[in-house]
C-alpha positions as a LaTeX table, in Angstrom:
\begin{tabular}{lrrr}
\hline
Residue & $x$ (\AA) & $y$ (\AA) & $z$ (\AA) \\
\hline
Unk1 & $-33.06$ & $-13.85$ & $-11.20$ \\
Unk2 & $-33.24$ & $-15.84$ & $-14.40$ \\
Unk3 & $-34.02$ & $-19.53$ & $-13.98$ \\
Unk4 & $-33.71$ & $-22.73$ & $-15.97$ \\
Unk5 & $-36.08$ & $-25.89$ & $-15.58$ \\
Unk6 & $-36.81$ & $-28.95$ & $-17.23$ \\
Unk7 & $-40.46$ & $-29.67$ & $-16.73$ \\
Unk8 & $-41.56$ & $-32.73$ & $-17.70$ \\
Unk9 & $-45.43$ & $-32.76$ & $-16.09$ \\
Unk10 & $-47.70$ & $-35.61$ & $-14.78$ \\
Unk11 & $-50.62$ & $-36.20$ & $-16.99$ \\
Unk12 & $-52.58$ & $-35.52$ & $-14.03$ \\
Unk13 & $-50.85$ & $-32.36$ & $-13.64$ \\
Unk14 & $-52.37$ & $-31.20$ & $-17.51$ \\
Unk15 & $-55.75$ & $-30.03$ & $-16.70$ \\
Unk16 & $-57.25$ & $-31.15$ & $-20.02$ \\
Unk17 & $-60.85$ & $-30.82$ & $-20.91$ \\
Unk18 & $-60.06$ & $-33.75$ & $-23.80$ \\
Unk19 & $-62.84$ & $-35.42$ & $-26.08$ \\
Unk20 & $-63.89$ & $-38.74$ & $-25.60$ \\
Unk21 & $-62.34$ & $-39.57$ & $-29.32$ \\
Unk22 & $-59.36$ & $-42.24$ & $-29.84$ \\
Unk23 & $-56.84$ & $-40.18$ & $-30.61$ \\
Unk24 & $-52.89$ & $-40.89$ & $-32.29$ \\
Unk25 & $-50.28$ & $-42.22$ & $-29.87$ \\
Unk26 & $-48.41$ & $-38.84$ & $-28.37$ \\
Unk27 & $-51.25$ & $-36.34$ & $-30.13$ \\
Unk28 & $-53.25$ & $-36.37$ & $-26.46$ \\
Unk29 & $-50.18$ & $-35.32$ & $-24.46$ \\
Unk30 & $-49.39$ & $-32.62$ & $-26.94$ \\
Unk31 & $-52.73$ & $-31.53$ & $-26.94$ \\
Unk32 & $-52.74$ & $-31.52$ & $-23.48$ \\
Unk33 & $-49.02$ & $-29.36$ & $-22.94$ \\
Unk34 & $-50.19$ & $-27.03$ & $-25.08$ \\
Unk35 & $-54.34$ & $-26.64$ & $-23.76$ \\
Unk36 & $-52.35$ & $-26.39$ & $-20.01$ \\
Unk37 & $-49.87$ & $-23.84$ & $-21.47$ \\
Unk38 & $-52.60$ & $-21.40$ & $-23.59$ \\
Unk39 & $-55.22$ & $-21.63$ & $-21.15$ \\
Unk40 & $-57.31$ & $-22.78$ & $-23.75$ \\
Unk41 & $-61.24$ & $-22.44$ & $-23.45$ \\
Unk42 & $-63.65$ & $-24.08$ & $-25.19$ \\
Unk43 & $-64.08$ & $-20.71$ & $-27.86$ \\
Unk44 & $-61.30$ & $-19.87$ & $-30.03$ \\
Unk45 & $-60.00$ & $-16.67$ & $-30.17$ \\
Unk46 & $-56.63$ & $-15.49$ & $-30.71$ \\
Unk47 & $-55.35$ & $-11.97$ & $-31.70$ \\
Unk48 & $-52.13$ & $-11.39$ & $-33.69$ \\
Unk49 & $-49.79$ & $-9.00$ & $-32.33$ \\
Unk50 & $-46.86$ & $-9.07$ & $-34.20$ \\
Unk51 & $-45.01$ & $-11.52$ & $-36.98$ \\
Unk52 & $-41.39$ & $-11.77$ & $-35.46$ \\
Unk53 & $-38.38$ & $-11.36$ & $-37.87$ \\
Unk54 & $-37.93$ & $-15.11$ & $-37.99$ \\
Unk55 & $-41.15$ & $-15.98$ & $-38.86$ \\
Unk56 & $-42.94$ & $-16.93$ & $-35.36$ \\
Unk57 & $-46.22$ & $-15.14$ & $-34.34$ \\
Unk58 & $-47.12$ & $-13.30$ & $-31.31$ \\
Unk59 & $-50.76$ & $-14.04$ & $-30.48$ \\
Unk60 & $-52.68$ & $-13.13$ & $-27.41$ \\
Unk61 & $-54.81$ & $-15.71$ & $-26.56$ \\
Unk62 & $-57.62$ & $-14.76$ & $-24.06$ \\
Unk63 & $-55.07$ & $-12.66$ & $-22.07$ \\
Unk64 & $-52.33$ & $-15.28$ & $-22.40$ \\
Unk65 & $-49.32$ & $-14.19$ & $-24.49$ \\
Unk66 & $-47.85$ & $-17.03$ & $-26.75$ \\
Unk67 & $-45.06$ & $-17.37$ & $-29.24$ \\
Unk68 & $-44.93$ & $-20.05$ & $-31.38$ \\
Unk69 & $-44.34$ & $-20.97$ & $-34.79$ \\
Unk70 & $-46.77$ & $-23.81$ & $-35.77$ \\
Unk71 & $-49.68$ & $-23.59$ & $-38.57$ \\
Unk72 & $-51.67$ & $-21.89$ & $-35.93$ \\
Unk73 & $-52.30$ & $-21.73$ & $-32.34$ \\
Unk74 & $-55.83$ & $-23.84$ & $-32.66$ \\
Unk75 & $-54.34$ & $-26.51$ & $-34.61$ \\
Unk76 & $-50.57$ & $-26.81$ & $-33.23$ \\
Unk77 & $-51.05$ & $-29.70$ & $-31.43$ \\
Unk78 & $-51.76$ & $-31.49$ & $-34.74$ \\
Unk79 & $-48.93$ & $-30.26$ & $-36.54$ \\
Unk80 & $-47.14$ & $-31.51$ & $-33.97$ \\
Unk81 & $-48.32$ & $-34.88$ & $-34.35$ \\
Unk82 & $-48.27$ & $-34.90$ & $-37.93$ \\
Unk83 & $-44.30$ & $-34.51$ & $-37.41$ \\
Unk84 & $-43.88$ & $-36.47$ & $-34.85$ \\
Unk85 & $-45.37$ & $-39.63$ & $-36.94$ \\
Unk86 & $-42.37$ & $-39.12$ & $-39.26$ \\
Unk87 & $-39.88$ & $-39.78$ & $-36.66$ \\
Unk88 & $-37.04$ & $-41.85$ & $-37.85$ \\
Unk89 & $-35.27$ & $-44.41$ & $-35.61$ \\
Unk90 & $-37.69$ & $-43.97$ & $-32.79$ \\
Unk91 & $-39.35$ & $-46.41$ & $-30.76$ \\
Unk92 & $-43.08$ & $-46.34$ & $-30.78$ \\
Unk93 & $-43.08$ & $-45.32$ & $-26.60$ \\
Unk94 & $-40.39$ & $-42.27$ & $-27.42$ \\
Unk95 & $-42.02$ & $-39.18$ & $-26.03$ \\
Unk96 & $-41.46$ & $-36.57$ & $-28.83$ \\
Unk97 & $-42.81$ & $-33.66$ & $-26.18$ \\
Unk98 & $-40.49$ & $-31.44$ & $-24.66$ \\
Unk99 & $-41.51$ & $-28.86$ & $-22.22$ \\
Unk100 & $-39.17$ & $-26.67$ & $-20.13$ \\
Unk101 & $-39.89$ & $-23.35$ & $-18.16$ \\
Unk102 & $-38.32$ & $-20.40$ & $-17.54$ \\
Unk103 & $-38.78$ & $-18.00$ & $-14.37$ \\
Unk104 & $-37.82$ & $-14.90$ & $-13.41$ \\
Unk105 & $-37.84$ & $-13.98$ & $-9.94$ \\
Unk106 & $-40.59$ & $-11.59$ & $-8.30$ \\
Unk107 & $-38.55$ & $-8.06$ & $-8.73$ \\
Unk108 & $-38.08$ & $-8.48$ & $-12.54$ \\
Unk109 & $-40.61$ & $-8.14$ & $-15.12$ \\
Unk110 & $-38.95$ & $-9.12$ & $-18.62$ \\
Unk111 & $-40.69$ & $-6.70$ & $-22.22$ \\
Unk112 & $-42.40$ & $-9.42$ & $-23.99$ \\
Unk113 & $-39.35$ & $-8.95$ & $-26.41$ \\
Unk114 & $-36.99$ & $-10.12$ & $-24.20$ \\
Unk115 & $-39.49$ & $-13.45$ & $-23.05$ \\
Unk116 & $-39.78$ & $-14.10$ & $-27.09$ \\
Unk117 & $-36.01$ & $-13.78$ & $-27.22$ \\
Unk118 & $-35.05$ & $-15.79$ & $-24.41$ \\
Unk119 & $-37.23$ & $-18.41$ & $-25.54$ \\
Unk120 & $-35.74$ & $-18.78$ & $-28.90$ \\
Unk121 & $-32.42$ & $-18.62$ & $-27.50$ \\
Unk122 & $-32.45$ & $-21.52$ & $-25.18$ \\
Unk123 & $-34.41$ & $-23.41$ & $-28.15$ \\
Unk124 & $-30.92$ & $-22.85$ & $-30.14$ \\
Unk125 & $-29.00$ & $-23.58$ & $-27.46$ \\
Unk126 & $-30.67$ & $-27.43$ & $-27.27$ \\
Unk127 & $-30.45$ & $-27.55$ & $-31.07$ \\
Unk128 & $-34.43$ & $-27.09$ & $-31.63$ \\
Unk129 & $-34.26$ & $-23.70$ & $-33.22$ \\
Unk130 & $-36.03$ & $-25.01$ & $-36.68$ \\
Unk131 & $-38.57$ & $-27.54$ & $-34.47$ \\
Unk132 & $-41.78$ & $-26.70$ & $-33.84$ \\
Unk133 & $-42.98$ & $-25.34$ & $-30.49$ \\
Unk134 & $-45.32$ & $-22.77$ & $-28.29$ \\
Unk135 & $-44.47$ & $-21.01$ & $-25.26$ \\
Unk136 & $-46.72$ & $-19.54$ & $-23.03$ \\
Unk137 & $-46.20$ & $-16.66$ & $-20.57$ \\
Unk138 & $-47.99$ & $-17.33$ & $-17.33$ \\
Unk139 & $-48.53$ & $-14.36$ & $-14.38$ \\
Unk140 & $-50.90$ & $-16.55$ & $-11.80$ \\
Unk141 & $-47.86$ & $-16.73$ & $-9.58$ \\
Unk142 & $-45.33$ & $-14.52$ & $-8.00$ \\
Unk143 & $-42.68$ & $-15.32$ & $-10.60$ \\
Unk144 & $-43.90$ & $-14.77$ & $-14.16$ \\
Unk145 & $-42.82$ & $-17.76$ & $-16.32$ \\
Unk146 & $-42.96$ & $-19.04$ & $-19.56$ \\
Unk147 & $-44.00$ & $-22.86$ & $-20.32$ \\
Unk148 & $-42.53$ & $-23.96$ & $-23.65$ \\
Unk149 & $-43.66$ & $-26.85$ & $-25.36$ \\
Unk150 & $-41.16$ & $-28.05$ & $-28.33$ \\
Unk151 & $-41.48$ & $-31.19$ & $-30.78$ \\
Unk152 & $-38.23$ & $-33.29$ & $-30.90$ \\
Unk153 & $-38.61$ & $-34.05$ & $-33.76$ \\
Unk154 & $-36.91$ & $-32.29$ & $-36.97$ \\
Unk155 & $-40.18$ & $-31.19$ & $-39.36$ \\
Unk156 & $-37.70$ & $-31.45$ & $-42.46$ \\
Unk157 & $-35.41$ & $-34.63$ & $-41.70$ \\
Unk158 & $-37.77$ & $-36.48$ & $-39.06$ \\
Unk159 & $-34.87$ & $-36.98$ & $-36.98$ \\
Unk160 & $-35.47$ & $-36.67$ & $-33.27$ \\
Unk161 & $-32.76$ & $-34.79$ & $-30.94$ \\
Unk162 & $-31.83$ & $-36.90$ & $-28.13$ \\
Unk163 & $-31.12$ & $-33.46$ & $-25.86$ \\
Unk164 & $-27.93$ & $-34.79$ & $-24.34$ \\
Unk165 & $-26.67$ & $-32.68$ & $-21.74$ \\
Unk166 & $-30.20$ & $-30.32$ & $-22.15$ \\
Unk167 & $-29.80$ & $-29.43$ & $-18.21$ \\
Unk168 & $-26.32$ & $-27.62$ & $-19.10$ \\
Unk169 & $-26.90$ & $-26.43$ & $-22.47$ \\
Unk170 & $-30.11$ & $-24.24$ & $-20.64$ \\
Unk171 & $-27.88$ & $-23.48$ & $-17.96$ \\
Unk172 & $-25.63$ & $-21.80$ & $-20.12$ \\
Unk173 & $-28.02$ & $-20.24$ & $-22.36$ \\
Unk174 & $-29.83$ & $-18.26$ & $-19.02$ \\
Unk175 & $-25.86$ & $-17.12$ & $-17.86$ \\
Unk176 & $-25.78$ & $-16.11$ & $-21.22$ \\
Unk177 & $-29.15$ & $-14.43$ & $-21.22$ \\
Unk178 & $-28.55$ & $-12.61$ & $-18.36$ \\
Unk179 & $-25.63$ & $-10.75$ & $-19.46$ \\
Unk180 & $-27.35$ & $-9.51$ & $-23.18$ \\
Unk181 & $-30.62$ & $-8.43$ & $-21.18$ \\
Unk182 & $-29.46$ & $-8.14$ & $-17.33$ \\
Unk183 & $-31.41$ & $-10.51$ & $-15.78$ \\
Unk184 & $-30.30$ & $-10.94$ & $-12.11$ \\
Unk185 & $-28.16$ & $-13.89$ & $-11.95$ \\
Unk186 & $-29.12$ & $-17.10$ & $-10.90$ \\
Unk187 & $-27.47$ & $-20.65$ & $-10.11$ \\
Unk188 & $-26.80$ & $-23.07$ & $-12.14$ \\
Unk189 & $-23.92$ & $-25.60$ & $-13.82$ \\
Unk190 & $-22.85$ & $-22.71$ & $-15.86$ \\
Unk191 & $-21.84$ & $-19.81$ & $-13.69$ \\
Unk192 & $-20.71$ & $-15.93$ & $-14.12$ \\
Unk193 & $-17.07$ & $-15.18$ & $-12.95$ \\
Unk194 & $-15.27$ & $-11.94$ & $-13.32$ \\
Unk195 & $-14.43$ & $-10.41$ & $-16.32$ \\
Unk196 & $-17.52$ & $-11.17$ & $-17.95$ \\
Unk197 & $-17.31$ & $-15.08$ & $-18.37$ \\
Unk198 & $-19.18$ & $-17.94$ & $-18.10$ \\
Unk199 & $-17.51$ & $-20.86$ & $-16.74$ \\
Unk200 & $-18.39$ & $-24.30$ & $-15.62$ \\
Unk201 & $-18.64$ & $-24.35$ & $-11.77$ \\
Unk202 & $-16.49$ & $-27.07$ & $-10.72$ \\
Unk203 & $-14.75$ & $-27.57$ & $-7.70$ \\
Unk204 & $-11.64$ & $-25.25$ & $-8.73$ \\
Unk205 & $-13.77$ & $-22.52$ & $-9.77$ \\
Unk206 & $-15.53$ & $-22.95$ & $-6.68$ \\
Unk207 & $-12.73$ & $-22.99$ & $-4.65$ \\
Unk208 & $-11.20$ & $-20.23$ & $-6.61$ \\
Unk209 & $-14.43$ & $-18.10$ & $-5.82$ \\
Unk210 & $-14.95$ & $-18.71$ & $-2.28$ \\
Unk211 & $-11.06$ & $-18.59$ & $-1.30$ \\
Unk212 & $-11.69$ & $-16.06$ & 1.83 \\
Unk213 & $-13.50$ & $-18.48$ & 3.58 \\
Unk214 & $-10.66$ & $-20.91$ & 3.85 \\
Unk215 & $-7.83$ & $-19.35$ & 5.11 \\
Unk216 & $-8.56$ & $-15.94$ & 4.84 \\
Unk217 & $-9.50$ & $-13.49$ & 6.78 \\
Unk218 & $-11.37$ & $-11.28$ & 4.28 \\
Unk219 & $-15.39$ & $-11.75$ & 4.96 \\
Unk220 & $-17.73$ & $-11.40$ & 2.36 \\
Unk221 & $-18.87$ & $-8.06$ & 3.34 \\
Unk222 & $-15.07$ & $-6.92$ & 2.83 \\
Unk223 & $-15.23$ & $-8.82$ & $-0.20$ \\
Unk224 & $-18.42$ & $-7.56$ & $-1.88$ \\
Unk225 & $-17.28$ & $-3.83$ & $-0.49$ \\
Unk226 & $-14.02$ & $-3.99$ & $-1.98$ \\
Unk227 & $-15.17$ & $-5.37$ & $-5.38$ \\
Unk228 & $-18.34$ & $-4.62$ & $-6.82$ \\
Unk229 & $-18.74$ & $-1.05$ & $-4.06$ \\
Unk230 & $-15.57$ & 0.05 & $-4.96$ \\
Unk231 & $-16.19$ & 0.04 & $-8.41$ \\
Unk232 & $-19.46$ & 1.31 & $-8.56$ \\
Unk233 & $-18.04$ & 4.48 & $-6.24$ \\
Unk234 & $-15.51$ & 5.07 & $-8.90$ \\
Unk235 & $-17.29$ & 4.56 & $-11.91$ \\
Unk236 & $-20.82$ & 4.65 & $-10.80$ \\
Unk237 & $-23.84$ & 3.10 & $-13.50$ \\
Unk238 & $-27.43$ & 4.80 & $-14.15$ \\
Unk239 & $-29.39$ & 1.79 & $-14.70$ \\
Unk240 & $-30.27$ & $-1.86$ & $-13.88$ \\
Unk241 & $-28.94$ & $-3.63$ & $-16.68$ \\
Unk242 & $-25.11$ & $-1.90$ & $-16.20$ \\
Unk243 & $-25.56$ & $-2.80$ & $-12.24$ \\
Unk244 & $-25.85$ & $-6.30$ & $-12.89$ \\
Unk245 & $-23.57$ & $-6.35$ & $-15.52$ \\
Unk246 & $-21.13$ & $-5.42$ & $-13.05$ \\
Unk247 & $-21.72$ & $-7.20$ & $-10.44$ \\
Unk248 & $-21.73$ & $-10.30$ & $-12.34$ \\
Unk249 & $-18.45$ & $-9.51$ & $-13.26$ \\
Unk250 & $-17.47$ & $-10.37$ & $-9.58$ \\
Unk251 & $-19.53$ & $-13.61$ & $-9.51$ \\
Unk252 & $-22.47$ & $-11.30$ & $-7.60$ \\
Unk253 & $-25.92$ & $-10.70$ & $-7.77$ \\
Unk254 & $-28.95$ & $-8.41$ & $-6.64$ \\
Unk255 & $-31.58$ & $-10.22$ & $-4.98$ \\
Unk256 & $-34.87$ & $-8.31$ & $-3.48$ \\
Unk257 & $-36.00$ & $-9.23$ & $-0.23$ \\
Unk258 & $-38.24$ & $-7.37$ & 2.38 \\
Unk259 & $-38.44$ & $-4.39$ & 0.51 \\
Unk260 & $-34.48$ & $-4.46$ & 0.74 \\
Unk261 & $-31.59$ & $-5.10$ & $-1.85$ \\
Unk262 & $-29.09$ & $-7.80$ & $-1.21$ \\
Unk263 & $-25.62$ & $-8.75$ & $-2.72$ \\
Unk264 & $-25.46$ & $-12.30$ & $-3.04$ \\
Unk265 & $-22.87$ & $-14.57$ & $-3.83$ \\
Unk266 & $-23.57$ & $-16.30$ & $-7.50$ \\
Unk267 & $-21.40$ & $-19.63$ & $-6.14$ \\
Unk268 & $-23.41$ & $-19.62$ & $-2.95$ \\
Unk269 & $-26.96$ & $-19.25$ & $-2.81$ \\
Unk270 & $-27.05$ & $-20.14$ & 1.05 \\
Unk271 & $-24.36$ & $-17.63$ & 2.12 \\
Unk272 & $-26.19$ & $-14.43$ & 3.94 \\
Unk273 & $-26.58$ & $-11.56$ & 1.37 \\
Unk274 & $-25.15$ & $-8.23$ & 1.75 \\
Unk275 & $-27.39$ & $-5.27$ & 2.35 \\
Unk276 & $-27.28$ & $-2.13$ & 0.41 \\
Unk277 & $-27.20$ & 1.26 & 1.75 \\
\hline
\end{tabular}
């Protein structure tokens, strides 16, 4: 599945190898995001893979693939910086660093096309499309994520985004993401319902999605079999992305567990899963 966090890490969290040099107000913890995010060594060595239509590069740093659209990788943290001095209407303790992650569960492993694409999109969706940022693509866990540090503030007007509501607006974007690339669905604010849409999960749609277990005698099983089963028998699909597509379409999604494929409900994480044959 495709997941959405807000990240905002400890200092002591940052493993920093940092010089003993004063340095500008916010320039150690974006030196720090970004070090903790590249893996950075003490060398410096980055290869360029590809210039993206819009302009970002795609470097591999020692293994580590990063996206970002600075100056360079090596001296990103003090572009940053330079920006962030030219914030207007901020107060002098107003972190400018923004770091989020996104994580896809075990099963999936996303092209680095879609990662680059998923990052920009969710930058859009906060409104920090034209600020300045790096995202890393970590694989030292089960779940490959991507860590993405972005500067608040704007590099042209110096204005620094607020991100009101940046929980939803990323919980949106990954509901949204999942349907253009077919990312398992997760949970969230933002949920799949049939048809195709993407609808706030409040307590009617909630309701409205979890009807036959109030009142109704049709189980889950019955429910997923007579849905997203019956469909596929009838007009089967020949490859991951159309399966998820459709279930989604039911509010469903395929989880991976023991080896063994699962329907699960996309309103209720908790509810038992439904086993494929």
């Amino acid at each position: 599945s495709y997941v959405s966090v807000r990240d905002d890490m400890t200092d002591e969290e940052l493993d920093l190898s940092s010089s003993s040099q004063a340095e500008q107000p916010h320039r150690n913890r974006f030196s720090r995001l970004v070090d903790y995010a590249t893996r950075l060594r003490n060398e410096s060595f980055v290869a360029l893979v590809d210039v993206m239509k819009d302009g970002c590069e795609w470097v591999n740093f020692y293994g580590v693939t990063c996206f970002h659209n600075c100056t360079s990788l090596e001296t990103a943290a003090a572009d940053m910086e330079y920006i962030a001095q030219q914030a207007h209407y901020a107060k002098d303790n107003t972190d400018p660093v923004f770091h989020y992650i996104l994580s896809w569960q075990a099963h999936e492993s996303p092209r680095p096309e879609q990662i680059y694409d998923s990052v920009r999109h969710t930058l859009k969706s906060l409104g920090l499309g034209e600020h300045q940022y790096v995202s890393a693509v970590h694989t030292d866990t089960d779940n490959l994520h991507v860590h993405v540090a972005v500067n608040r503030v704007h590099p042209v007007t110096g204005y620094l985004n607020c991100l009101s509501w940046s929980q939803e607006k990323l919980s949106r974007a990954c509901r949204e993401l999942e349907l253009k690339h077919g990312f398992a669905p997760d949970n969230g604010c933002w949920v799949h319902a049939p048809g195709n849409r993407i609808v706030r999960k409040t307590a009617v749609e909630r309701d409205r999605q979890n009807a036959w277990t109030r009142g109704k005698k049709q189980t889950f099983r019955e429910y997923v079999a007579q849905t997203a089963v019956a469909g596929l028998r009838s007009e089967p699909v020949h490859d991951w992305l159309s399966l998820h597509r459709r279930l989604a379409e039911d509010g469903l999604y395929l989880s991976q567990m023991d080896g063994k494929f699962l329907v699960m409900d996309g309103w209720d994480r908790n509810r038992e899963g439904v086993q494929l044959d």
